[in-house]
Structure formats: C-alpha cells, structure tokens
N, C-alpha and C positions, 0 to 999 in steps of 0.2 A: 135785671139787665145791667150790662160792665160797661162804659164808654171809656173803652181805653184810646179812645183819641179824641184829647178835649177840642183840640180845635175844628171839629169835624161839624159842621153846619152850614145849614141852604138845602135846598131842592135839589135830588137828585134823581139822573134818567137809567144809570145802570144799576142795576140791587145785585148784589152776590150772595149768595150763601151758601156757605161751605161747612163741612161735618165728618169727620171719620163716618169709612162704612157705617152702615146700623146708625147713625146721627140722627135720621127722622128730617133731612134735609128735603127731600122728594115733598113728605107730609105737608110740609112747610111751604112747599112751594106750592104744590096744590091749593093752600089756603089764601096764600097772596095773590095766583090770579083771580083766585076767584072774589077774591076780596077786594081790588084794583082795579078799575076803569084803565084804560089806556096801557094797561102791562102784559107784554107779551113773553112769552118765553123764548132763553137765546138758543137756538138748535145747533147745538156742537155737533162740529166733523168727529169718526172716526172709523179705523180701519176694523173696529170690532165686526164678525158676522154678525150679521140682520136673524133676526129670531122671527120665527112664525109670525107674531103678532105685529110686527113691526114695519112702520111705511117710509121710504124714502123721501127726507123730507120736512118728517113729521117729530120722528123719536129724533133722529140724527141724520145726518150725511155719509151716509155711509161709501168711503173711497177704498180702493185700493191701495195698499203699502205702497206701490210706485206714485199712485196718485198723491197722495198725502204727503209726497217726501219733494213733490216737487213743487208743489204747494208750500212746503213750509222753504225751501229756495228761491221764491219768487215771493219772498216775504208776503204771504198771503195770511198766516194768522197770527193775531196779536197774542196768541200764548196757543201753548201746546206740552205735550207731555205725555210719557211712556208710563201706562197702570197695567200693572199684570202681564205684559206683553204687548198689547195694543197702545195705538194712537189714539191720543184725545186732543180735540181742537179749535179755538175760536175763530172765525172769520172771521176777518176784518170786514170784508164788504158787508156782512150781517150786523156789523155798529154802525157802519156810515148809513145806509139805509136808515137805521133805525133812529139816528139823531138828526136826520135829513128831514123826515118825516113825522118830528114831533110825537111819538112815541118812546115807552120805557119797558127794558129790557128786564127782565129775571135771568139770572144764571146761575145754575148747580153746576159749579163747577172745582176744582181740590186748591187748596193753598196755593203753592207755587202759581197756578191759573190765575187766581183774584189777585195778589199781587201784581202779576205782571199786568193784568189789564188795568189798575188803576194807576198803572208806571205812565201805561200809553194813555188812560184819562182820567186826568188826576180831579178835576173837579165835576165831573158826574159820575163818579162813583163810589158806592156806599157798600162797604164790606162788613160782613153779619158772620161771626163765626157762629155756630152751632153746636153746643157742650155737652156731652151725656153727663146726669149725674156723677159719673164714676166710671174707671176704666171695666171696673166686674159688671155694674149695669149695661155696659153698650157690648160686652162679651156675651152676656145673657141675651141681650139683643138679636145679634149674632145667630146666636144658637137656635134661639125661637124661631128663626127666621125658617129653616133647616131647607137651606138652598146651597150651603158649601158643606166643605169637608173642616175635617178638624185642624189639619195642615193649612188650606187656604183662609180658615179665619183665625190662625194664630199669624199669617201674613198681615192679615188686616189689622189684627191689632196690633204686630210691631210697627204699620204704618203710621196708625192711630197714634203713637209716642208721638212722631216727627210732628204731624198735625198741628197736636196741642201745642207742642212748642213755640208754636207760628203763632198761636193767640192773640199775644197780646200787639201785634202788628197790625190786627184789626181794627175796623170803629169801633163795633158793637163787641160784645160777647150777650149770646144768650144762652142760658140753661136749660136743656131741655128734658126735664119732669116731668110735671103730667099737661096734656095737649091746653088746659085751662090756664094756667100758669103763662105758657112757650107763646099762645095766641095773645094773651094780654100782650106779652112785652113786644111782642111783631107789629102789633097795632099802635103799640106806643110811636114805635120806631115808624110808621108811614103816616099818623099822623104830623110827623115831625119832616119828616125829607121826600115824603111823596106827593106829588105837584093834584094829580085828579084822583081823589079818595073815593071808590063807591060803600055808599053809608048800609044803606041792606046788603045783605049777602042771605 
C-alpha cells in the first residue's frame, strides 16, 4: 500500500475507490461492505438503460437524459460525468442523508468523481486508487471478462492511461494482485480511518 497523502489522517465517513475498467473495484467493494458495520453503498444516478436484473434504486437511479440534465442545473450532484455516452452521478441529497444519519458511504465511482466529491468534503473523505499490476494485466482482465469487443476495450484502456495519471492525487494506492495481498492492505486501511469495524466477516 502507497500513501501518497501523508497528511491524510482521522476517521472517515465517505471511502471512494476508484480503478480503470477490469480494476477489481466492484470485488473490493463487495468485501468492504461486507466487512464494515455501518457502510453502506452510494447508489449513483444514471441515464444508462436498466438491464434485466436490475432495480431502481438498488444498482442505480436510473433517470432520463432530460431528467439528469436538469438535475445537474439545479446543482443537485456533487459530481457527475459522461462514460461511453451515458451519465454517471452523485447525489448530493444521498451525502447529506448519509452524514445526517451517522452512517458511511462506499463509492465506485472513476477519478474525476472522487476528486470532485472530496473538493465538496474534504474532511470525510478517503480516496483508495486501485492498481492493476500492469497495463497487460488489466488488458488480459479485460479480455477474460469476454463481455466487450476489441474496439470497446482498447477504449478502456486508452481511458485506463488518464486514470493512472490521477494516482498519485489519491490518499492511498493499492495494488491490486492476488485478492490476499489487495484484502490485507484494504484492512490495513479501515482499520485506520474507519470509525465501526466489524471484526467477523
């Protein structure tokens, strides 16, 4: 684990972590709530279509292009951003709730996102980049996955450049190699800024 922001210490209520495609971000976040008393996940707006499995709600918020745009006009989210063509977006009303209420937030959400939400709170929030070994590793990622085309994940990984370059703007950097390694340092990291740790999982 990289703590490129030494001054970065205390308890914190919002956790970000962010990862090029194929990053193993999702993974990650699966294991911290489940890892985490009091941590809930932050359900981003977007205008993407809803897929079979999916609940309004639950995955996302899913609005309309008019709806989202007026929304982001009535400064309703603290960050927001155009991937692939669709809207992706924080609620504001989804933080004030959440720090009203004495609960802590997880959010998967891309670079420019984490930044901007620790613009708007700067002292609960704890930003986690997430590294593939290698740019060939998260390619191979990528490809295992065999849910895009070869064109849409050479998109993703010219995105993946931009990402990494954001790194070192982060608190943390963690490596993410094999799941034993990624969960040590995850752990490292809430036992240090996360306020109610549950110790079984």
């Amino acid at each position: 684990m990289i703590q490129n922001n030494p001054e970065i210490s205390g308890k914190k209520k919002l956790f970000v972590v962010s990862a090029p495609s194929g990053g193993g971000k999702s993974t990650v976040a699966r294991y911290l709530l489940k890892k985490c008393s009091g941590m809930r996940f932050s359900i981003s707006a977007t205008t993407r279509k809803r897929r079979p499995n999916e609940t309004y709600g639950l995955e996302y918020f899913f609005l309309s292009k008019d709806e989202f745009i007026k929304k982001i006009h009535n400064d309703e989210f603290v960050e927001f951003e155009i991937i692939y063509g669709n809207y992706y977006g924080t609620l504001r009303s989804e933080i004030e709730k959440a720090l009203s209420i004495d609960y802590s937030l997880l959010f998967d959400i891309d670079v420019k996102g984490a930044l901007s939400l620790r613009k708007e709170f700067p002292d609960d929030t704890l930003l986690i980049f997430l590294r593939p070994p290698s740019l060939s590793e998260l390619q191979k990622r990528l490809q295992g996955r065999s849910t895009e085309s070869d064109e849409q994940i050479a998109k993703r990984m010219e995105r993946a450049q931009m990402e990494l370059e954001q790194e070192p703007l982060f608190d943390y950097t963690v490596i993410n190699g094999s799941f034993e390694e990624t969960y040590a340092q995850i752990d490292e990291l809430i036992d240090k800024h996360f306020v109610n740790k549950q110790i079984e999982i």
